[in-house]
C-alpha positions as CSV (number, residue, x, y, z in Angstrom):
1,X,143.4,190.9,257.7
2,X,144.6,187.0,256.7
3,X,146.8,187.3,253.4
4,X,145.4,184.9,250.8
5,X,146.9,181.2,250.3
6,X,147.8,180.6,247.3
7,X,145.5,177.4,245.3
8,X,147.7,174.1,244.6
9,X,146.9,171.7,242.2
10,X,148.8,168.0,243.0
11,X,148.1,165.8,239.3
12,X,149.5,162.2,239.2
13,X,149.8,161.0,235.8
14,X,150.9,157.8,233.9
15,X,150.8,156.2,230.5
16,X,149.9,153.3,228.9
17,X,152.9,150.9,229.1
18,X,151.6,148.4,226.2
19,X,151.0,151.2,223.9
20,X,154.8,153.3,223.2
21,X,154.5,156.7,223.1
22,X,150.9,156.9,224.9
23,X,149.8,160.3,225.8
24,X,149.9,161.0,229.6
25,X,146.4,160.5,231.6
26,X,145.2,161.9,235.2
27,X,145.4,159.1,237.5
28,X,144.7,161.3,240.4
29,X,144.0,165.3,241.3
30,X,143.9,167.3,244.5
31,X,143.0,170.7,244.6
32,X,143.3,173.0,247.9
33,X,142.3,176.3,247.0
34,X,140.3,177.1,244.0
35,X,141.5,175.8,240.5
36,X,138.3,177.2,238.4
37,X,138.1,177.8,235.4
38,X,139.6,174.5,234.9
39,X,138.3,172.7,237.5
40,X,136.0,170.2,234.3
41,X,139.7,169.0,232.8
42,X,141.0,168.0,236.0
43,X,139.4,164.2,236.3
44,X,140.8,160.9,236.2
45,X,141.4,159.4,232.8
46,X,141.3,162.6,231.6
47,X,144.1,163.6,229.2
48,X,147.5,165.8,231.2
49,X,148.0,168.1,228.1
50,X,144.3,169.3,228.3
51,X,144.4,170.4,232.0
52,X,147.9,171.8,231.4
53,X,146.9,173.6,228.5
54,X,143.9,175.6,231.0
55,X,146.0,175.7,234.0
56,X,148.8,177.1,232.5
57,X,146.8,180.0,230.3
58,X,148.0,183.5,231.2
59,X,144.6,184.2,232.4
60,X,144.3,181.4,234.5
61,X,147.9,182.3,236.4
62,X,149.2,178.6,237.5
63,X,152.8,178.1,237.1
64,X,154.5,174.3,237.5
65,X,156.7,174.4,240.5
66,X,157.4,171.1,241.1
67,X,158.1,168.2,239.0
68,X,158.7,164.2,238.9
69,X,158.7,161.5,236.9
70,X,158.4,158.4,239.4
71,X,159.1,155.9,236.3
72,X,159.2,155.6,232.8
73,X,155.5,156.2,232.4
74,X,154.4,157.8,235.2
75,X,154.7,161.2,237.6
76,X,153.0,164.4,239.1
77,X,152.9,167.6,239.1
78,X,152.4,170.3,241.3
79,X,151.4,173.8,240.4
80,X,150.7,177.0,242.5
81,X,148.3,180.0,241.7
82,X,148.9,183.3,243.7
């Protein structure tokens, strides 16, 4: 029996840089796995705190294992689900 990969969610973000202290927006997302429930918050333009908010619910299981910020006003994310 194959053991079950875990789901990944890749999120590249940025801000506005005319506009100082801009919330962060979802430039890009890819999924390999499953990342349902939450799957309607991950879209471009879409706001970072609202897909972090669903991904990262107890019930949904995702945990952040990696991290960068690539400038001042942008970075990903990448979080696992086992």
């Amino acid at each position: 029996m194959a053991t079950r990969q875990p789901d990944l969610v890749l999120i590249t973000w940025s801000r506005n840089p005319l506009v100082r202290g801009s919330t962060r927006r979802i430039i890009s997302v890819r999924i390999i796995g499953n990342a349902e429930p939450c799957r309607p918050s991950l879209r471009p333009n879409g706001l970072l705190n609202t897909a972090l908010a669903c991904l990262l619910d107890n019930d949904v299981g995702f945990k952040v294992v990696f991290r960068k910020k690539t400038s001042s006003i942008s970075g990903y994310l990448l979080l696992q689900r086992h």
